[in-house]
C-alpha positions in Angstrom: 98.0 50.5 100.2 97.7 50.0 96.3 99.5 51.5 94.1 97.5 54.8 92.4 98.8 56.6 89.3 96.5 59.5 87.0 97.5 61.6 84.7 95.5 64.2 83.2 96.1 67.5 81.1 93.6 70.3 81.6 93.7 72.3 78.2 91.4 74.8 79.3 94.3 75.3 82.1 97.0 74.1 80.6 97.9 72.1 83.5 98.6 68.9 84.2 97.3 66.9 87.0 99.7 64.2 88.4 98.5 61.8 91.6 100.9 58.8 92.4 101.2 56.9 95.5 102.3 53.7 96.6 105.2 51.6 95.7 106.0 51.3 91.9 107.9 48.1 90.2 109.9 49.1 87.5 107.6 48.2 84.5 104.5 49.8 86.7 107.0 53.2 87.0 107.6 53.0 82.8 104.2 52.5 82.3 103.4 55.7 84.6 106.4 57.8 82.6 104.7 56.8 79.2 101.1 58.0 80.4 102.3 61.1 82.0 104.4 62.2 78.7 101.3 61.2 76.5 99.2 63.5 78.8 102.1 66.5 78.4 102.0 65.8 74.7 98.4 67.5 74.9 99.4 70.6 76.5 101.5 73.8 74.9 104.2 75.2 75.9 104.6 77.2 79.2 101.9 74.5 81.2 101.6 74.1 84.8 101.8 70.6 86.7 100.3 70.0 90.3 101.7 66.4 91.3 100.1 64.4 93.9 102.8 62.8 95.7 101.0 61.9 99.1 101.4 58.2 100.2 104.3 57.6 97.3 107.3 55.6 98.5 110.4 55.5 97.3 111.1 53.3 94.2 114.2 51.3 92.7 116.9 52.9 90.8 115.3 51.7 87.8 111.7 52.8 88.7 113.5 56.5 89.7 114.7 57.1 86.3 111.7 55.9 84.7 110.3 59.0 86.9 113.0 60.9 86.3 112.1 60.5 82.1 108.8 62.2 82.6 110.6 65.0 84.6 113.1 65.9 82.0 110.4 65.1 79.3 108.0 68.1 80.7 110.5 70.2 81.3 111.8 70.1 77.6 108.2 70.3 76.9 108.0 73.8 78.3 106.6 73.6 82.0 106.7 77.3 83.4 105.8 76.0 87.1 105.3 73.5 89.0 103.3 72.4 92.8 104.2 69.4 94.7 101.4 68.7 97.1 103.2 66.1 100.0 102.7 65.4 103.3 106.0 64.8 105.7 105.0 61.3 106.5 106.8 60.5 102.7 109.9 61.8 104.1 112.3 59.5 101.8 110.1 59.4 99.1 110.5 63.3 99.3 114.1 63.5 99.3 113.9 61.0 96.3 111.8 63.5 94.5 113.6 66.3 95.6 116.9 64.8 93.9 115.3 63.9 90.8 113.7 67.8 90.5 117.2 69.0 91.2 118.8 67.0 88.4 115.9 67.7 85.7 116.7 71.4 86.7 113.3 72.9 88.6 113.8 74.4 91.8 112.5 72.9 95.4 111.9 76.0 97.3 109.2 75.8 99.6 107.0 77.9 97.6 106.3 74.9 95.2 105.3 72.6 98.1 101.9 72.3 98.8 99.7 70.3 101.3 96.6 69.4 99.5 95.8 69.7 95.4 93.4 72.8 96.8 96.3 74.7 97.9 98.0 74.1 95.1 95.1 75.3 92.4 94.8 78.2 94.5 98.9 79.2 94.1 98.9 78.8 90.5 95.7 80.1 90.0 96.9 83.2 91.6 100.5 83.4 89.9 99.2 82.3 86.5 95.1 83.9 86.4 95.1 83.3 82.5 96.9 79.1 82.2 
């Protein structure tokens, strides 16, 4: 499996669209961080995020924090909600996730889980009708 990685703020939305998968090196998980934050830059305050999380694998300490910048760097941005869209084969990349969330301070109940970018759109969608 290659290594995917998009980023892409939707100002009519104000959401930001996150896919990564595969296994990230440490200068391949900075080089994510700085595209994700560049995308965040072009949305206001109180956006949404869906991140696309099937088929990632868990990364180096290193390549966590890198992560773990763009995390803290939307949330003192203003994100007002976020949907995780995984699939329980990523179990440990999960957890990995789920520590990093914890620490940047956003929530992991199950209600921000999601099982396809679909079911995601339609959650915020419905919570947030107006962006």
């Amino acid at each position: 499996m290659s290594n995917v990685f998009e980023a892409r703020a939707d100002t009519t939305k104000n959401r930001l669209y996150i896919r990564i998968s595969g296994y990230f090196t440490d200068e391949e998980a900075e080089s994510a961080a700085n595209k994700a934050i560049a995308e965040i830059t072009k949305l206001k305050s109180g956006f949404t995020v869906i991140s696309d999380y099937r088929g990632l694998k868990p990364t180096t300490p290193k390549g966590t924090e890198q992560l773990f910048r763009a995390m803290e760097f939307m949330n003192k941005h203003g994100q007002r909600r976020g949907i995780q869209v995984v699939s329980e084969e990523e179990a440990v990349a999960k957890m990995q996730l789920d520590r990093m969330n914890a620490k940047a301070g956003f929530t992991n109940k199950q209600e921000n889980i999601a099982s396809s970018v679909a079911e995601a759109e339609q959650i915020l969608d419905r919570l947030f009708p107006n962006g």
